[in-house]
VEXPASE-461627 format. One record per residue (C-alpha): x, y, z; residue number from 1. Coordinates in nm, 4 decimals, always signed. Example, Ala and Ser with C-alpha at 12.3 -4.5 7.8 and 13.67 -1.06 7.14 Angstrom:
BEGIN
NODE        xx        yy        zz   nr
NODE   +1.2300   -0.4500   +0.7800    1
NODE   +1.3670   -0.1060   +0.7140    2
***
This chain:
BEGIN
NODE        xx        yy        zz   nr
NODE   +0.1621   -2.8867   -2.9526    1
NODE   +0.2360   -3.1817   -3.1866    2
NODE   +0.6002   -2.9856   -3.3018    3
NODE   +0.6477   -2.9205   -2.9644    4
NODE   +0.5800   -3.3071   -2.8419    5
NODE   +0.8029   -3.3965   -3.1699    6
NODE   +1.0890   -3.2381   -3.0892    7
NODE   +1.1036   -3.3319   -2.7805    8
NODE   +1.0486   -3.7563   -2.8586    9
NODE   +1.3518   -3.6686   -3.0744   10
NODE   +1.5535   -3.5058   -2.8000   11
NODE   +1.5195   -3.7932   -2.5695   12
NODE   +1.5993   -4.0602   -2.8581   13
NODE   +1.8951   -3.8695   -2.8882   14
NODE   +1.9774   -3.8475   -2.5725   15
NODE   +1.8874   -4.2370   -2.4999   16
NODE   +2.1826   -4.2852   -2.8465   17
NODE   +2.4450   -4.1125   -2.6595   18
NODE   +2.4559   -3.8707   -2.9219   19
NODE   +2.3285   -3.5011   -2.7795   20
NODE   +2.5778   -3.5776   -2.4691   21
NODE   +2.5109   -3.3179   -2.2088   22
NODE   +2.3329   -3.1134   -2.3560   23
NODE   +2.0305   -3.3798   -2.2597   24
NODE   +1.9643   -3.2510   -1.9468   25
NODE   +1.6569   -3.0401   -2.0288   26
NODE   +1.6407   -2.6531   -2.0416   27
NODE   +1.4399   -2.5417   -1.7083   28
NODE   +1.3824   -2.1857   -1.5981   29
NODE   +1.2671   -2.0820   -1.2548   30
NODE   +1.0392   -1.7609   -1.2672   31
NODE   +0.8723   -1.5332   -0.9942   32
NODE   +0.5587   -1.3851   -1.1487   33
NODE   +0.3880   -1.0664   -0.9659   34
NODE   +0.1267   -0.9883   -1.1919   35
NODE   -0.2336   -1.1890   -1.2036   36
NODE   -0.2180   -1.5643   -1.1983   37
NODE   -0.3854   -1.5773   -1.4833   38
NODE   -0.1136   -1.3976   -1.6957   39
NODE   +0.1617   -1.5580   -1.5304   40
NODE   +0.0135   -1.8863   -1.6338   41
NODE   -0.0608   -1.8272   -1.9876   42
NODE   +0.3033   -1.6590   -1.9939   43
NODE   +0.4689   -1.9700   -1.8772   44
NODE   +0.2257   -2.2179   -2.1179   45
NODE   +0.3205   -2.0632   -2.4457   46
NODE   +0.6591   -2.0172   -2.3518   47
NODE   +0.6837   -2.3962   -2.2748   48
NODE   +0.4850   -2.4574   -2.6203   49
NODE   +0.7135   -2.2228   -2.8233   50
NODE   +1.0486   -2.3512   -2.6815   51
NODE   +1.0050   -2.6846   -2.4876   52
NODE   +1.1627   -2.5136   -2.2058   53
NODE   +1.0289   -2.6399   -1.9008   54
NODE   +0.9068   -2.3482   -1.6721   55
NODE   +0.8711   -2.3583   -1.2880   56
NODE   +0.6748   -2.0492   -1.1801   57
NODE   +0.5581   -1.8926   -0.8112   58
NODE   +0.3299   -1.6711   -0.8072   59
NODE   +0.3676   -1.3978   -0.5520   60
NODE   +0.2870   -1.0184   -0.4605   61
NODE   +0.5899   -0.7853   -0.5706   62
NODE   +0.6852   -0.6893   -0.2465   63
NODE   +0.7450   -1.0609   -0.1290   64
NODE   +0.9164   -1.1422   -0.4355   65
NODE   +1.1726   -0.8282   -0.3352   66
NODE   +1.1572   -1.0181   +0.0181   67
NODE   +1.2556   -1.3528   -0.1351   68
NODE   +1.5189   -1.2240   -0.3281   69
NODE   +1.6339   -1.0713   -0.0350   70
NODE   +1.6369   -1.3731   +0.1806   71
NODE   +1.7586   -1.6324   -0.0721   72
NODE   +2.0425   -1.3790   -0.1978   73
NODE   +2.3727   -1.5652   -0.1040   74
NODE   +2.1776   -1.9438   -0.2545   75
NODE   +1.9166   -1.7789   -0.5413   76
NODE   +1.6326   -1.9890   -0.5633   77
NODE   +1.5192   -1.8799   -0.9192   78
NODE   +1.6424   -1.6806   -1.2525   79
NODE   +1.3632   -1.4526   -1.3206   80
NODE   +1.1719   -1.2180   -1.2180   81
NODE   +0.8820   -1.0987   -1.4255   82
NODE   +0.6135   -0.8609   -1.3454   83
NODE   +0.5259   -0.6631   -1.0522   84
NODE   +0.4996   -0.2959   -0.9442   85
NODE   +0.8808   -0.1441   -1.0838   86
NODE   +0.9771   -0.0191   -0.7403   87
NODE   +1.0797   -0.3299   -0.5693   88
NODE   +1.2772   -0.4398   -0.8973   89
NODE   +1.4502   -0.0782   -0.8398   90
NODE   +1.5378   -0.1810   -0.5106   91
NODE   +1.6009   -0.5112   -0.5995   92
NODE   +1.8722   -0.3414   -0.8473   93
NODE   +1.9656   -0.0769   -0.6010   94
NODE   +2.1019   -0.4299   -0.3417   95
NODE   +2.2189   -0.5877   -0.6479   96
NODE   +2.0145   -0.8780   -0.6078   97
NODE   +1.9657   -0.8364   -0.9697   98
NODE   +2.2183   -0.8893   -1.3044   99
NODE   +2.2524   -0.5735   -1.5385  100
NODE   +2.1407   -0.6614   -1.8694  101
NODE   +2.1081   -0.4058   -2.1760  102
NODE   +1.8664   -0.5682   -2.4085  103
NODE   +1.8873   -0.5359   -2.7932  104
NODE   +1.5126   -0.4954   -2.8202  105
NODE   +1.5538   -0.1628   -2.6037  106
NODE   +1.5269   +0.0683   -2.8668  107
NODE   +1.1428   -0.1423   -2.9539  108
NODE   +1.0029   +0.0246   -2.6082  109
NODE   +0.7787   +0.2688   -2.5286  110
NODE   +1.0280   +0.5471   -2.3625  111
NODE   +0.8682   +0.5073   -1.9989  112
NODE   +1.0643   +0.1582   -2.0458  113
NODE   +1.3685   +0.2312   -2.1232  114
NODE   +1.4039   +0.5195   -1.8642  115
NODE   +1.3070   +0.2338   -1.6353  116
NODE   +1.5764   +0.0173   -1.7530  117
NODE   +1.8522   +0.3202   -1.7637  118
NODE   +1.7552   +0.3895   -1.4258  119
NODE   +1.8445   +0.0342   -1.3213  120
NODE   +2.1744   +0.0653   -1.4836  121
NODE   +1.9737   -0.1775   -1.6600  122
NODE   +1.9031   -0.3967   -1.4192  123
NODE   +1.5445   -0.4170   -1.5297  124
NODE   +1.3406   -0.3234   -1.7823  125
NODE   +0.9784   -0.1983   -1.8187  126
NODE   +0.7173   -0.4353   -1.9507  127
NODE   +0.3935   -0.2451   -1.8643  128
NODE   +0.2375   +0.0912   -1.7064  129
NODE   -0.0896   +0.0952   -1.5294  130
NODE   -0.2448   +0.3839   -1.3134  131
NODE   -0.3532   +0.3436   -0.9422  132
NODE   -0.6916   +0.4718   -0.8448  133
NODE   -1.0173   +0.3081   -0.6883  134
NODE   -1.3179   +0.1131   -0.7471  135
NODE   -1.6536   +0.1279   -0.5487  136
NODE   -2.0004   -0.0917   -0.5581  137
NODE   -2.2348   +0.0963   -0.7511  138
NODE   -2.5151   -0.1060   -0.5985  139
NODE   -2.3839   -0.0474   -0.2093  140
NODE   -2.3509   +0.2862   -0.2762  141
NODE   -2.6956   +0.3378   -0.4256  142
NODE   -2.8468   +0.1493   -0.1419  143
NODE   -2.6847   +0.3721   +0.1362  144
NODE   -2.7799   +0.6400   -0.0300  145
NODE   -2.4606   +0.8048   -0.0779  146
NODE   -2.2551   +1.0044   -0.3071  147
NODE   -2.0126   +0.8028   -0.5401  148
NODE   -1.6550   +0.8687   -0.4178  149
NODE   -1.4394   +1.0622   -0.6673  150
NODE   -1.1143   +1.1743   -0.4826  151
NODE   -0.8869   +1.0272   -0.2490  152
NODE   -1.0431   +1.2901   -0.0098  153
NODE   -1.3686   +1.1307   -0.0072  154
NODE   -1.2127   +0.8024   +0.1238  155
NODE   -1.1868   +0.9615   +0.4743  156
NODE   -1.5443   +1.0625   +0.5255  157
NODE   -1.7119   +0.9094   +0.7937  158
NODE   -1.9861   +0.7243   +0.5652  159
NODE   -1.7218   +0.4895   +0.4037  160
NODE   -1.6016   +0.3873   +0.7801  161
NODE   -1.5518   +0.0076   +0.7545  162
NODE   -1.5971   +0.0622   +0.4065  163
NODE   -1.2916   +0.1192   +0.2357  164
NODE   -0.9999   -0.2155   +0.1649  165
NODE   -0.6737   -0.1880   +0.0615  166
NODE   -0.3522   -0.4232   +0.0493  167
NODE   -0.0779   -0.4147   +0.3159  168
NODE   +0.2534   -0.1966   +0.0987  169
NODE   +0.4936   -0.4220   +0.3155  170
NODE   +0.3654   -0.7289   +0.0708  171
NODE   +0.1907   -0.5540   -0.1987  172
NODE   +0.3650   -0.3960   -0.4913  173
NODE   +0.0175   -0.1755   -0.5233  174
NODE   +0.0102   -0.0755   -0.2215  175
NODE   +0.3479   +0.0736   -0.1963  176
NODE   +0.2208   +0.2684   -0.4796  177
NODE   -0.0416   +0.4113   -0.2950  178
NODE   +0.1567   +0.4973   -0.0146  179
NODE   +0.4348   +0.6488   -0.2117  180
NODE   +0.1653   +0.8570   -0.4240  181
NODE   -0.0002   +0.9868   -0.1234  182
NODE   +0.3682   +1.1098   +0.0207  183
NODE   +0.3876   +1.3057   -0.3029  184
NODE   +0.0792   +1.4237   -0.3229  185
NODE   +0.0555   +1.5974   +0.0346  186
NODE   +0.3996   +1.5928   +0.1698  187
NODE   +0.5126   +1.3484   +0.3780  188
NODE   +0.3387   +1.4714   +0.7464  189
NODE   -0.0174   +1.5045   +0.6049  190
NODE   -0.0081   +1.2147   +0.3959  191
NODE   +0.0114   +0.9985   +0.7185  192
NODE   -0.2398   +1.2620   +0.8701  193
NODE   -0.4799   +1.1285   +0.5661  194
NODE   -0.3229   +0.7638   +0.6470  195
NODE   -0.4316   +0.7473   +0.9995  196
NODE   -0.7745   +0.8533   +0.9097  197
NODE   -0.7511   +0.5991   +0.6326  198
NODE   -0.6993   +0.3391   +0.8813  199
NODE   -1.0361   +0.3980   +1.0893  200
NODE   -1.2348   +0.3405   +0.7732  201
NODE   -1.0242   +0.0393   +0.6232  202
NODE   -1.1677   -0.2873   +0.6570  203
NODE   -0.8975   -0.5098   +0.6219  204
NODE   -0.5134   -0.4857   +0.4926  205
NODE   -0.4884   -0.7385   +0.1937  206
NODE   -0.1813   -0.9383   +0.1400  207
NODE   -0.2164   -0.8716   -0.2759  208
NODE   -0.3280   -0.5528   -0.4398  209
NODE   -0.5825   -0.6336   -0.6198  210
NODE   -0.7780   -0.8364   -0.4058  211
NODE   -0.9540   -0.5361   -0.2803  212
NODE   -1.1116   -0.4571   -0.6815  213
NODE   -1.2129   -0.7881   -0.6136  214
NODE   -1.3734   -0.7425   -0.3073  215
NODE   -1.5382   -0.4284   -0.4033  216
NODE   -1.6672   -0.6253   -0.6839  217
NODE   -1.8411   -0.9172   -0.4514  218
NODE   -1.9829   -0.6474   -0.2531  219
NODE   -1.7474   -0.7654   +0.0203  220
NODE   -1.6121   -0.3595   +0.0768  221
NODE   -1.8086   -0.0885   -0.0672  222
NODE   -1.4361   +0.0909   -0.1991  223
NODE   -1.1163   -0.1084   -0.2800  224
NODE   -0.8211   +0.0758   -0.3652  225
NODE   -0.6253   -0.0798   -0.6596  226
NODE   -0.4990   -0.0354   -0.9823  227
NODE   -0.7434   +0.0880   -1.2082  228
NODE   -0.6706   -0.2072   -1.4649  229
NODE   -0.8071   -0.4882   -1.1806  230
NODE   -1.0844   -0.2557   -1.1433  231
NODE   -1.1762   -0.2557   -1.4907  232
NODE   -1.1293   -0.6964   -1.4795  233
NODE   -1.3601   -0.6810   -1.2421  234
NODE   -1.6419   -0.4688   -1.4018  235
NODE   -1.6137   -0.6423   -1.7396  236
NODE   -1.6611   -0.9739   -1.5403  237
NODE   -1.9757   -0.8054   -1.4969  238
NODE   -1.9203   -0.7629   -1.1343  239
NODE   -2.1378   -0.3914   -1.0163  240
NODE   -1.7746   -0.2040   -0.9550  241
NODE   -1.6927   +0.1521   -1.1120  242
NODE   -1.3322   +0.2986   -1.1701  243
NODE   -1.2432   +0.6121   -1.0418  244
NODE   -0.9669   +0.8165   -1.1619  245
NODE   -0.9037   +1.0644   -0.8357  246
NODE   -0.9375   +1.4129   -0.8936  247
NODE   -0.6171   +1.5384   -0.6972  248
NODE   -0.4078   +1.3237   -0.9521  249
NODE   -0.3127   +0.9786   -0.8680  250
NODE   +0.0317   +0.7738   -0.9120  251
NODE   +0.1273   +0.4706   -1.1559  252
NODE   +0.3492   +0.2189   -1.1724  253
NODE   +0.6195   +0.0392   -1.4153  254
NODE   +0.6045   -0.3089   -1.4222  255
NODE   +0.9113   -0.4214   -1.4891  256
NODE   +1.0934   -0.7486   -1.5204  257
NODE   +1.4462   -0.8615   -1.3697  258
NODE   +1.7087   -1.1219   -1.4083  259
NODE   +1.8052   -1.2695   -1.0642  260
NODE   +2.1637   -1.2552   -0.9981  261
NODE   +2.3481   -1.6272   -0.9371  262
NODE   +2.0565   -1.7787   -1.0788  263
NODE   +2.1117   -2.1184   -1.1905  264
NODE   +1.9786   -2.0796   -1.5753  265
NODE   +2.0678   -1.7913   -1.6678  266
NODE   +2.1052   -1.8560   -2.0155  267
NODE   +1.7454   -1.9717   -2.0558  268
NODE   +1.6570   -1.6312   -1.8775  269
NODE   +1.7928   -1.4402   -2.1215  270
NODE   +1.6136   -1.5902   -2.3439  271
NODE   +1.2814   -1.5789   -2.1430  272
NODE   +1.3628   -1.2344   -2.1114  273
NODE   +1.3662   -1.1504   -2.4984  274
NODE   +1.1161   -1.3295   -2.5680  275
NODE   +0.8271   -1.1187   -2.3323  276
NODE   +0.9825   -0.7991   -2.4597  277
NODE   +0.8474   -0.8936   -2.7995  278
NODE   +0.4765   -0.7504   -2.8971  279
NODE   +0.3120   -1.0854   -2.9663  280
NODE   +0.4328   -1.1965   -2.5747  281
NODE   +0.3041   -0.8686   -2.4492  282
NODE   -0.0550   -0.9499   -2.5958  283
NODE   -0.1104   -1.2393   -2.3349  284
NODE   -0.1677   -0.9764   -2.1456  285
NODE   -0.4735   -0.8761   -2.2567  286
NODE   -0.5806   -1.2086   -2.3803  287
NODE   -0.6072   -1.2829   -2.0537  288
NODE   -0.7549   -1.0371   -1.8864  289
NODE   -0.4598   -0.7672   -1.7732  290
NODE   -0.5435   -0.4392   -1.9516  291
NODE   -0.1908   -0.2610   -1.8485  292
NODE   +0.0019   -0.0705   -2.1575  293
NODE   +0.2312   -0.2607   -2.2771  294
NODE   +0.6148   -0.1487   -2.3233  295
NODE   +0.6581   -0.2624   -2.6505  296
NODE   +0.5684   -0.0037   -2.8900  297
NODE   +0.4200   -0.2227   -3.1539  298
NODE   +0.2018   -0.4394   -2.9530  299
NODE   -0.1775   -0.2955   -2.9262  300
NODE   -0.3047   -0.1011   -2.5980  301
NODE   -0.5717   -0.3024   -2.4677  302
NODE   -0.9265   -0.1175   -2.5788  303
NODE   -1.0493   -0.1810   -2.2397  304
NODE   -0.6974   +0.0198   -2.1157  305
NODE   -0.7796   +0.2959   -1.8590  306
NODE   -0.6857   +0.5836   -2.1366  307
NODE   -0.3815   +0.7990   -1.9701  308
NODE   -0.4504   +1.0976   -2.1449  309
NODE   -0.7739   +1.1457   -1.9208  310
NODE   -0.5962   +1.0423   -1.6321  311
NODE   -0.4233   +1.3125   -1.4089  312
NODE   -0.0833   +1.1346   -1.3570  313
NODE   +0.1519   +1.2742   -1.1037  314
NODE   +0.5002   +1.2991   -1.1689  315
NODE   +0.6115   +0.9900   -0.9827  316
NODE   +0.9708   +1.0134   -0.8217  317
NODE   +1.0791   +0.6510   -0.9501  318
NODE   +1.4256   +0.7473   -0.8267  319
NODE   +1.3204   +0.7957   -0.4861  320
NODE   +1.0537   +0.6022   -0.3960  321
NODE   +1.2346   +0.3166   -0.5766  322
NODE   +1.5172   +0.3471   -0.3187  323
NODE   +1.5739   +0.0570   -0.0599  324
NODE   +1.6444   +0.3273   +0.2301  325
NODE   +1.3030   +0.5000   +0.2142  326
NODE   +1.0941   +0.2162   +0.1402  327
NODE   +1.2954   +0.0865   +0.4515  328
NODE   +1.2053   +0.4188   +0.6296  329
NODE   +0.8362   +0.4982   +0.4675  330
NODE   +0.7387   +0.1084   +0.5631  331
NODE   +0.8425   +0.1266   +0.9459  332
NODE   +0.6521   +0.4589   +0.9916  333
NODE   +0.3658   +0.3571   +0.7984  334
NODE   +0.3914   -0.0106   +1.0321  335
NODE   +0.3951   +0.2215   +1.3484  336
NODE   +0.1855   +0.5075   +1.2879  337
NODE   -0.1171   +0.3483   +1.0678  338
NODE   -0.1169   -0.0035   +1.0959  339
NODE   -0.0497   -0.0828   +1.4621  340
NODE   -0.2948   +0.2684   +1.5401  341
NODE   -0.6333   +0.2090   +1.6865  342
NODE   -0.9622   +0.2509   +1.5619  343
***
């Protein structure tokens, strides 16, 4: 803090001398952070104590970053974008909303990240993998007397109606997820079969994905569907909430980071961006709470990790399900069939 405070006294005497020139205008980066507000602000604090760079950071839900983007595309609003569910970055990439960069810290990656990135035409890069699933109240379950939910099929019984929360996969990176693993684990038709009985027992669409962990943890929903990492944050909180791995397999996603194209600072990006591809960044993560795996193959797993060898994984189309067209497509039929349906 002192070096940091240093440096900077010395920068502005400079500057105040004449002598730095234009160069005293100081280094700012704008960031759009889709993981837990935690981790985006202890992200953004040590990267402002390690470089004196002065970040401005949103928080938001993947899927209204990609929005954003989207919307401020011909007068970009910020430079990064780090975190989030990988399929909207795909997309993202797919529109070009995003600048190809091939990192020289690819070949430090767990391979899951690089594929990510060379599927981008490396226009983003993994950062972290996490694996969707469920949580449920151990002590609501337990005092309706029922049997603990272990498959997505048990989500549709009618014991859990007005039971069950998940987020809304037009603003939640998570929820697309879900959506997109259900599609490949029935087939298209019966996954919105299993959607529409979804929808009679869901409580309430959430506008972030892990809000419903939360809930379940608060006893506000007896099952929240999330990623199994939030699930786990919850439960070590000491919150009564158990994570389920389903038993018909269950999807994951990529977290990935992107540099916005025409953003202003794109320099100090880059530099953003090399900087949280290094292991010591990467263990913020779970230094704060976030217990994804991170993409750098020398920084530690988290111990409190969901462990993905015990985990039936499908294998996730991140080509397809990362395209603009059918999240375009999937969204409006999931909008019309599920969400607008009655209960």
């Amino acid at each position: 803090m002192i070096k940091t405070l240093t440096r900077r006294l010395t920068f502005a005497l400079l500057c105040l001398l004449g002598i730095s020139g234009p160069a005293c205008a100081e280094a700012t980066l704008v960031m759009y952070c889709g993981v837990d507000e935690n981790w985006c602000r202890a992200m953004t604090t040590e990267y402002q104590r390690q470089t004196g760079v002065r970040v401005q950071m949103v928080r938001m839900s993947a899927g209204e970053i990609y929005a954003r983007l989207r919307a401020e595309k011909d007068n970009p609003q910020a430079d990064i974008w780090w975190g989030g569910t990988g399929d909207p970055h795909l997309q993202a990439a797919e529109e070009g909303l995003t600048e190809a960069y091939r990192s020289p810290s690819l070949d430090k990656l767990r391979p899951w990240a690089k594929e990510q990135a060379e599927r981008a035409k490396y226009r983003t890069v993994g950062i972290y993998l996490g694996a969707l699933g469920f949580g449920y109240n151990t002590e609501e379950v337990r005092s309706h007397n029922l049997t603990p939910p272990a498959c997505w099929a048990d989500l549709i019984k009618p014991e859990f109606k007005g039971e069950v929360q998940m987020a809304d996969p037009n603003s939640s990176g998570t929820a697309w997820t879900a959506l997109a693993t259900f599609v490949q684990l029935m087939g298209e038709d019966e996954a919105f079969v299993y959607l529409k009985k979804l929808h009679a027992n869901i409580n309430e669409y959430t506008k972030a994905g892990a809000a419903p962990a939360q809930a379940a943890g608060m006893g506000e929903t007896m099952i929240g569907i999330a990623f199994q990492h939030d699930v786990i944050d919850v439960a070590i909180r000491g919150k009564p909430v158990q994570v389920v791995s389903p038993c018909e397999g269950t999807g994951f996603e990529i977290g990935s980071m992107s540099l916005i194209k025409g953003g202003k600072n794109g320099d100090e990006a880059r530099k953003f961006y090399e900087w949280a591809l290094t292991a010591d960044a990467q263990k913020i993560g779970a230094a704060n709470r976030s217990y994804q795996v991170p993409s750098n193959a020398d920084a530690p797993i988290p111990k409190e990790a969901p462990d993905l060898s015990k985990i039936k994984l499908i294998a996730y189309d991140f080509a397809k399900y990362g395209s603009s067209a059918e999240r375009k497509r999937l969204l409006a039929r999931w909008s019309t069939e599920v969400k607008s349906a009655t209960k």
